[in-house]
C-alpha positions in Angstrom: -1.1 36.7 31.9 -2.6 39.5 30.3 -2.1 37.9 26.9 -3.9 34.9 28.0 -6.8 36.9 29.6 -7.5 38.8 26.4 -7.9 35.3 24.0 -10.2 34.3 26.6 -12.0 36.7 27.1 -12.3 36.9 22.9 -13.3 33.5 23.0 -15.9 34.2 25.3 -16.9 36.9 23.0 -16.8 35.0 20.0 -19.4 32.7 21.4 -21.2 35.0 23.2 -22.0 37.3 19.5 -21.1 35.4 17.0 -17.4 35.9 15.1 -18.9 38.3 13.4 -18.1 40.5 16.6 -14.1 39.7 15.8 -13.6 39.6 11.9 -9.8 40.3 10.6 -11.8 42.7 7.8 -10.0 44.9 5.3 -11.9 47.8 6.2 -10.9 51.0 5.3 -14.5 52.2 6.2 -18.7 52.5 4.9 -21.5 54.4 4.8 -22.4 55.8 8.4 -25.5 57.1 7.2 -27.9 59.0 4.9 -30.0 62.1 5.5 -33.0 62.5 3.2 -36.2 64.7 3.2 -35.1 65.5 6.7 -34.8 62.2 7.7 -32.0 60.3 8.9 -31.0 56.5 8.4 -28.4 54.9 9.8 -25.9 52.5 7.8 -25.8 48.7 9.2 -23.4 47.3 11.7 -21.3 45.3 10.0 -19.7 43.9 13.2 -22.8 43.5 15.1 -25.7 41.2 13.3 -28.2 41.6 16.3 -28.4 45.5 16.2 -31.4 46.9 15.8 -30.6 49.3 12.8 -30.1 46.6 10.6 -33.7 45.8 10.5 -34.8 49.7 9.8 -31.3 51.0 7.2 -32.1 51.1 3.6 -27.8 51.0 2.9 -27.1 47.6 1.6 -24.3 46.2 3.9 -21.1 46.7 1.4 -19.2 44.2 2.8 -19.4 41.1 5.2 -16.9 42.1 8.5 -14.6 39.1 7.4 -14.7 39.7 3.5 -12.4 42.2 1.6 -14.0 46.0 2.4 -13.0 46.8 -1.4 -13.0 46.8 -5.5 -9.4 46.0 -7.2 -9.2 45.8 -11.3 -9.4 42.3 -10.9 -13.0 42.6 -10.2 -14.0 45.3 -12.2 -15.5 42.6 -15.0 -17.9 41.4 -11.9 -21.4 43.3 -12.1 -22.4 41.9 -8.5 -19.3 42.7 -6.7 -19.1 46.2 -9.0 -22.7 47.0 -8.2 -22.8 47.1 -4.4 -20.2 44.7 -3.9 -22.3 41.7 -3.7 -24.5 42.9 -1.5 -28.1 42.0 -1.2 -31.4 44.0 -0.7 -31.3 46.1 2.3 -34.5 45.9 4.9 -36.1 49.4 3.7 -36.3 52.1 1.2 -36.1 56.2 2.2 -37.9 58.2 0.5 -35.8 61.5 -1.3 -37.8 64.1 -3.7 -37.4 65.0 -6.8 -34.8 68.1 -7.0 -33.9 67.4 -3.5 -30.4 66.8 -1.6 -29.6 63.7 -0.2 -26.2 64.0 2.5 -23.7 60.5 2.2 -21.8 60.3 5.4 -18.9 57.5 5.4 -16.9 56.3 8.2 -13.4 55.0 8.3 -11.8 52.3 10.0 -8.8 53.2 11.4 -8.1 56.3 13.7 -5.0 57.8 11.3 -6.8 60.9 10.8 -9.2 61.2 13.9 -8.8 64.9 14.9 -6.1 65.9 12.6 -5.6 68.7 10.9 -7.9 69.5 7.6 -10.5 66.5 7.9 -13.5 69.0 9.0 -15.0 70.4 11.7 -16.8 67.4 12.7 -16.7 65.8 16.0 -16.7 62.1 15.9 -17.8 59.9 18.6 -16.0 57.6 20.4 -15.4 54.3 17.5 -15.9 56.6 14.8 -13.5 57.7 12.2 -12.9 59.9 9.2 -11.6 58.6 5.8 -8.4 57.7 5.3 -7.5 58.6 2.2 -7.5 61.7 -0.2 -6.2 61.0 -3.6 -9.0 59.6 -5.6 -12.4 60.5 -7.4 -16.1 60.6 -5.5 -18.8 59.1 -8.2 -22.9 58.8 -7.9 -24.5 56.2 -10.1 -28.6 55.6 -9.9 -30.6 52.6 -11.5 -34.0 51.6 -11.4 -35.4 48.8 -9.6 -37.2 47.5 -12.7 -38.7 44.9 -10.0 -40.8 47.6 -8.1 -38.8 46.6 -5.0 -35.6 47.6 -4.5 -35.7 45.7 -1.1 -35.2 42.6 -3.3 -33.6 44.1 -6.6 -30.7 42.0 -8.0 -28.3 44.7 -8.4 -25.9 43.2 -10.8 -29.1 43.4 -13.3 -28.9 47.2 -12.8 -28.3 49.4 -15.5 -26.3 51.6 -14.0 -26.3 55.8 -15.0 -23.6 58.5 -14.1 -25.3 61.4 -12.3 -21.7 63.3 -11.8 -17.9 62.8 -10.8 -15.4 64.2 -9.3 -12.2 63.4 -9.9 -9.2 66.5 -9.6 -9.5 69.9 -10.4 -6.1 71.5 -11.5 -7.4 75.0 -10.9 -7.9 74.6 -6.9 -5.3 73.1 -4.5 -6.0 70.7 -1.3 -5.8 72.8 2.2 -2.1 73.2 3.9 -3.9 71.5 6.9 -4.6 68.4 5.0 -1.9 67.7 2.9 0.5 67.7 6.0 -1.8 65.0 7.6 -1.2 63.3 4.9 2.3 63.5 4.6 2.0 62.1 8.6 0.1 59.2 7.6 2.4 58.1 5.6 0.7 58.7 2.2 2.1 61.8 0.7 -0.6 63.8 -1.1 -0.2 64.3 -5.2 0.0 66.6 -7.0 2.8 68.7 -5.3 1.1 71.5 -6.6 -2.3 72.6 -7.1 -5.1 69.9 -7.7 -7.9 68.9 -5.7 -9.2 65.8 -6.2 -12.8 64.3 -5.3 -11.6 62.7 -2.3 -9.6 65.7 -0.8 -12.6 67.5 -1.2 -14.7 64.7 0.5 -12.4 64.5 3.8 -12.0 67.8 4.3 -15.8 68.5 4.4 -15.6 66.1 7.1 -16.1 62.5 4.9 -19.6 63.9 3.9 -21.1 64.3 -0.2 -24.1 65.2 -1.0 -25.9 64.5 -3.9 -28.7 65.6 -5.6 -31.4 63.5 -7.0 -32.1 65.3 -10.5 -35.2 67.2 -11.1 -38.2 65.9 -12.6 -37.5 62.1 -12.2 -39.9 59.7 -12.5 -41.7 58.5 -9.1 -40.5 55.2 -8.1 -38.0 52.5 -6.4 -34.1 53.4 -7.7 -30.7 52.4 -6.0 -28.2 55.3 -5.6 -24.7 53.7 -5.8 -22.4 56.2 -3.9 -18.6 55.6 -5.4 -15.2 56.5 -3.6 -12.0 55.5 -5.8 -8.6 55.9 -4.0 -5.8 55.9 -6.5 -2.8 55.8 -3.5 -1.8 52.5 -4.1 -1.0 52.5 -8.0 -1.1 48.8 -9.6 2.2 46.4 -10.2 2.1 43.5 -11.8 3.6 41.7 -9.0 1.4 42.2 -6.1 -2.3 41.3 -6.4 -3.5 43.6 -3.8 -2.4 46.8 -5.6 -4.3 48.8 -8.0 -7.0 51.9 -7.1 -9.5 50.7 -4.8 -13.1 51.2 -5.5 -15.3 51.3 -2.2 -19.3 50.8 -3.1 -22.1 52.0 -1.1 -25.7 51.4 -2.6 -28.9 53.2 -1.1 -31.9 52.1 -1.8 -34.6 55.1 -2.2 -37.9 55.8 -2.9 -38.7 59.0 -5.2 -41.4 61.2 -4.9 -42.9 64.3 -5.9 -41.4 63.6 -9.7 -42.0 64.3 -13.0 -42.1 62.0 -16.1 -38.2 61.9 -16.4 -37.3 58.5 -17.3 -33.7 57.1 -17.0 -31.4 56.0 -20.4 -30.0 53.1 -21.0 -27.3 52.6 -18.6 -24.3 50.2 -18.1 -23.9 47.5 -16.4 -22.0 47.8 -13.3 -19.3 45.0 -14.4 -18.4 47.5 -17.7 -18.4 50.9 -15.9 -14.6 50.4 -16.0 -11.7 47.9 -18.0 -10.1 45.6 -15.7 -6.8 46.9 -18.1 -7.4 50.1 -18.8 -6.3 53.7 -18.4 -7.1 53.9 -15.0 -6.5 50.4 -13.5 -2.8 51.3 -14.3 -3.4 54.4 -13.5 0.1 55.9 -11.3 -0.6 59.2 -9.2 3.0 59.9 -8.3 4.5 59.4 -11.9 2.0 61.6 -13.6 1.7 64.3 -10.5 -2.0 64.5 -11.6 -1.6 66.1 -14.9 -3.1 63.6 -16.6 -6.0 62.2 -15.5 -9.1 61.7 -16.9 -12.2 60.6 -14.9 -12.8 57.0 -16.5 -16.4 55.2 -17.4 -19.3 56.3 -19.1 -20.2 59.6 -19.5 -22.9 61.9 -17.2 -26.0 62.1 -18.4 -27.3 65.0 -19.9 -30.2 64.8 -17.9 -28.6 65.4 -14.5 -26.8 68.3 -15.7 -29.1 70.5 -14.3 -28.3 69.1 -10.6 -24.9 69.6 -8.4 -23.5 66.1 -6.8 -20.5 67.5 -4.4 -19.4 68.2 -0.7 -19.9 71.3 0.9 -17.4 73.0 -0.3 -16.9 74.7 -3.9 -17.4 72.2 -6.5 -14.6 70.5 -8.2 -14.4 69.9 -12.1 -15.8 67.0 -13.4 -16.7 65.0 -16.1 -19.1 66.9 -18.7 -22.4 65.2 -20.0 -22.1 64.1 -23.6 -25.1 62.3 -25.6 -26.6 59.1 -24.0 -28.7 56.6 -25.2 -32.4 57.8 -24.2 -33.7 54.7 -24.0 -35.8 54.1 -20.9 -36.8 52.4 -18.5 -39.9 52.9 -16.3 -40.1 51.9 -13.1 -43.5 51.5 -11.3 -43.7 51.5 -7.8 -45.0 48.9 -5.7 -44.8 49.1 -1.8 -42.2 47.0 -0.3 -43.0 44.1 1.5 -41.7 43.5 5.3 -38.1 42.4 5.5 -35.4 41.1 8.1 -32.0 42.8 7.8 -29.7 40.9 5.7 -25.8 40.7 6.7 -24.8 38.0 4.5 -23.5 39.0 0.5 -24.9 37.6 -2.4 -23.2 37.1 -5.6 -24.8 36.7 -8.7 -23.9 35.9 -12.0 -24.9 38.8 -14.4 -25.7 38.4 -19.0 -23.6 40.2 -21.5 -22.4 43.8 -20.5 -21.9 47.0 -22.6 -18.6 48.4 -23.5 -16.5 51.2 -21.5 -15.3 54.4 -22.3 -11.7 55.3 -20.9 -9.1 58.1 -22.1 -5.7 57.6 -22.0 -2.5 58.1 -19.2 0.6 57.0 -18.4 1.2 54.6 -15.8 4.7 53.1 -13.5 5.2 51.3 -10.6 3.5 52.3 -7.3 6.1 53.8 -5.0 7.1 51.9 -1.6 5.5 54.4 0.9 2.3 54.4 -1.1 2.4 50.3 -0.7 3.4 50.2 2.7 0.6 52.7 3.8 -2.1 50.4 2.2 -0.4 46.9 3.7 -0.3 49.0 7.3 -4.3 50.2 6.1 -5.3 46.5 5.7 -3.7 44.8 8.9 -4.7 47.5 11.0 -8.2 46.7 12.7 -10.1 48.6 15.3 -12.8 46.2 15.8 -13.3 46.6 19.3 -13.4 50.5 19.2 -16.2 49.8 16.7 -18.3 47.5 18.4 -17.7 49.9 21.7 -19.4 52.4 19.9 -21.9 50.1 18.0 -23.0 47.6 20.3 -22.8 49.7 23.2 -20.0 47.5 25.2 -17.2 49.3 27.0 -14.1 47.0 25.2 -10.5 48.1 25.9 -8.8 49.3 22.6 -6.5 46.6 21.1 -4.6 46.2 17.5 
């Protein structure tokens, strides 16, 4: 009886919202929102096409609620899917100074860590969830809309520039607090010992990053593409759905009170890293950490002079070596009214540039870290999402 009330009343659902409202989505989770020049915009709904926010957020929807919520090496060659993951423009712009700080906060899509030990301070209402993961690096890209509007930019044109990454630093150590939730998830934090990667870093700060947009850069329309790389699921050549997982938010910005800063040549989005490289195979449990080296291009000098990282002490990252300083101007031209746009598009992008990657070693994934992101995908917590979203008072189900 109670199984038969609950498909009706999903039914009911279904036709009342759309399915949209009851997606079987790989979510691990997206960008909540963005605070900029004291200003704050809230990410889209994915579950919920009608609500009002998606008509007023300048964060491109990442995914599509029935569509895959994440990146794997076999897409790494795609520059739509690599550049915001196919998404297109979102409604509006925000405007961010020169010099300034703009705060990323994320949201995850399962409970596993909501109100456990080492996640933050931060108290997260009802159908809202920290990230899951920890192992992994946190990386800000910014390109130009060479268009004048990012509202209608074709990302995979971007030319996409490294502002900063994290990825582990050997000489600081995750907190007790979180590395025993972790061990509780299942998904056993690495290294044993000390390292901190990115992603540690970015949970325990309560799944917040905040970048800075560098000094001096020229007014205009750019798209900030906000990175989070989990490595907890290390690639076999057996299973399709392993490999790390690149999640993609893109932020669409207006800067002013610039300078004459002018962006280099960038990469495209579908070259930032090889679909066989050093870290696609990259294993986190066979080299303990010890080996890794943040992959892609490398930071540009010119946003040396500004800090990209949570809240608590920076972590070591990549180092700025010489860049092309080739640029490209953008010149701003107001945006025109738009409708909020759920739906992804894909588009085909011309010849890329080539990728930079060091060397590691790499093994098989281990079972636990495979069963963790099988249990990750199938578990779905769409109603606690749309409770807190669409304002409905659902019942909790999985």
């Amino acid at each position: 009886m109670v199984q038969t009330t609950v498909f009706t009343s999903s039914l009911f659902l279904s036709a009342l919202f759309g399915c949209s409202l009851l997606p079987l989505v790989n979510a691990h989770g997206q960008i909540l929102g963005v605070s900029a020049n004291g200003v704050y915009n809230d990410g889209p709904n994915i579950y919920y096409s009608g609500d009002a926010k998606n008509a007023k957020t300048a964060v491109r929807t990442m995914y599509e609620a029935s569509g895959p919520s994440y990146n794997l090496p076999t897409d790494f060659t795609d520059d739509s899917k690599m550049a915001c993951e196919g998404a297109s423009g979102a409604p509006v712009t925000i405007q961010v100074s020169a010099g300034s700080d703009m705060q990323i906060d994320w949201v995850g899509a399962t409970s596993d860590l909501l109100n456990q030990p080492g996640t933050g301070d931060k108290t997260w209402p009802d159908g809202e969830y920290p990230w899951v993961h920890a192992m992994g690096t946190v990386a800000t890209y910014i390109a130009s809309c060479t268009n004048g509007d990012c509202t209608t930019f074709d990302a995979s044109e971007g030319s996409w520039v490294k502002l900063e990454m994290d990825g582990i630093d050997l000489s600081q150590s995750i907190s007790d607090d979180l590395r025993s939730t972790m061990a509780a998830k299942p998904e056993e934090y690495y290294p044993t010992g000390a390292g901190l990667w990115g992603m540690a870093k970015f949970v325990q700060d309560g799944s917040s990053w905040n970048v800075t947009v560098p000094s001096g850069l020229q007014n205009g329309q750019y798209i900030v593409r906000h990175e989070l790389m989990a490595v907890h699921n290390p690639l076999t050549s057996s299973d399709a759905t392993t490999g790390p997982q690149v999640y993609v938010g893109c932020i669409q910005v207006e800067v002013v009170d610039g300078g004459d800063v002018t962006l280099p040549e960038g990469t495209k989005a579908g070259s930032l890293y090889a679909a066989d490289g050093d870290f696609a195979q990259y294993n986190v449990y066979s080299d303990n950490g010890a080996n890794f080296v943040n992959p892609g291009p490398a930071v540009w000098d010119g946003a040396s002079s500004s800090s990209s990282s949570s809240t608590s002490a920076s972590s070591a990252s990549t180092t700025s070596t010489n860049v092309s300083t080739s640029s490209s101007s953008t010149v701003y031209t107001s945006s025109s009214a738009a409708t909020a746009s759920i739906a992804a598009a894909a588009v085909a992008s011309p010849t890329t540039t080539s990728v930079d990657e060091a060397s590691n070693s790499t093994t098989s994934a281990s079972a636990s870290a495979s069963t963790s992101s099988g249990a990750c995908r199938r578990r779905r917590d769409v109603k606690r999402m749309m409770r807190k979203r669409h304002s409905s008072s659902f019942h909790e189900t999985h």
